[in-house]
N, C-alpha and C positions, 0 to 999 in steps of 0.2 A: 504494500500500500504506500503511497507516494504525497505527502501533505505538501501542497503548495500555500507560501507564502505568499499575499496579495499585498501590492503596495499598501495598500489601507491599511491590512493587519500590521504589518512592518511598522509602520508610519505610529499607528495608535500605539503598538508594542511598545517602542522606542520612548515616546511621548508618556506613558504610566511610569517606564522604569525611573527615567527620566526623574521626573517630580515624585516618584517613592522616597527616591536615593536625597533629592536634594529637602526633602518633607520631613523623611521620619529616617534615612540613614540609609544604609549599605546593608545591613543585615535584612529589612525590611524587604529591600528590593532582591535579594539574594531568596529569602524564601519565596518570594511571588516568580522568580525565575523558577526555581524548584518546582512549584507547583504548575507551571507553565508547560514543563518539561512533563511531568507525571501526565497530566489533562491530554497534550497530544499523544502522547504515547495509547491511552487508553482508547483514543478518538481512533489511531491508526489501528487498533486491535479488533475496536469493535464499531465503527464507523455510527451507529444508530442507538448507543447507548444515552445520547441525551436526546430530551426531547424536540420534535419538531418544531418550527413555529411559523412556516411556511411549507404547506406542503407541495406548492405545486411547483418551489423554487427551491426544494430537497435543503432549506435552509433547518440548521437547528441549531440550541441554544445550552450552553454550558456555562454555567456561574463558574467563575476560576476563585474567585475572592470576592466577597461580600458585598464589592466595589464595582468591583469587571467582569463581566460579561463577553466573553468570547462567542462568535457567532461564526458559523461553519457549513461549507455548502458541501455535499457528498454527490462525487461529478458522474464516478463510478464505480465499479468495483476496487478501481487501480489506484482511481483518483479522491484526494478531500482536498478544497480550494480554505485557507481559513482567511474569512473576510474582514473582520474588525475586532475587535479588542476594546467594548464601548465600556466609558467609565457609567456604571449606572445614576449617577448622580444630575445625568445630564440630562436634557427634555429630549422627551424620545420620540418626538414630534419630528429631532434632525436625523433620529435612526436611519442611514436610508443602506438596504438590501438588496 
């Protein structure tokens, strides 16, 4: 299974560790790395283990942190595209999938 990173996700990735590291420190942003790493792993093993939230755009939704929200489209059997990395704090009016 092959997890494509999408500018977006990249983008938002960067943008969390970012303000983790400079917010609350190095360890903080070192366990959200961790758990970053665990979540796709699981995503790559079992592609369908979180739930949908779009079905007709194979989009689904994984809480990574209490905060963030990673969202993930499953392309095919080979493929998972991960699309964003949204701080849930934000109006989700600007969600866009």
């Amino acid at each position: 299974m092959k997890v494509i990173w999408t500018p977006e996700a990249s983008e938002t990735f960067n943008s969390n560790i970012d303000y983790l590291i400079i917010e609350y420190g190095d360890q903080v942003a070192s366990d959200f790395l961790n758990r970053v790493d665990e979540v796709v792993m699981r995503i790559k093993s079992n592609p369908k283990i979180y739930p949908l939230v779009n079905k007709s755009d194979q989009v689904h939704r994984c809480v990574v942190v209490k905060q963030i929200t990673l969202y993930y489209r499953v392309i095919s059997s080979e493929r998972i595209d991960l699309l964003t990395f949204w701080n849930n704090f934000q109006n989700p009016e600007f969600l866009k999938l």
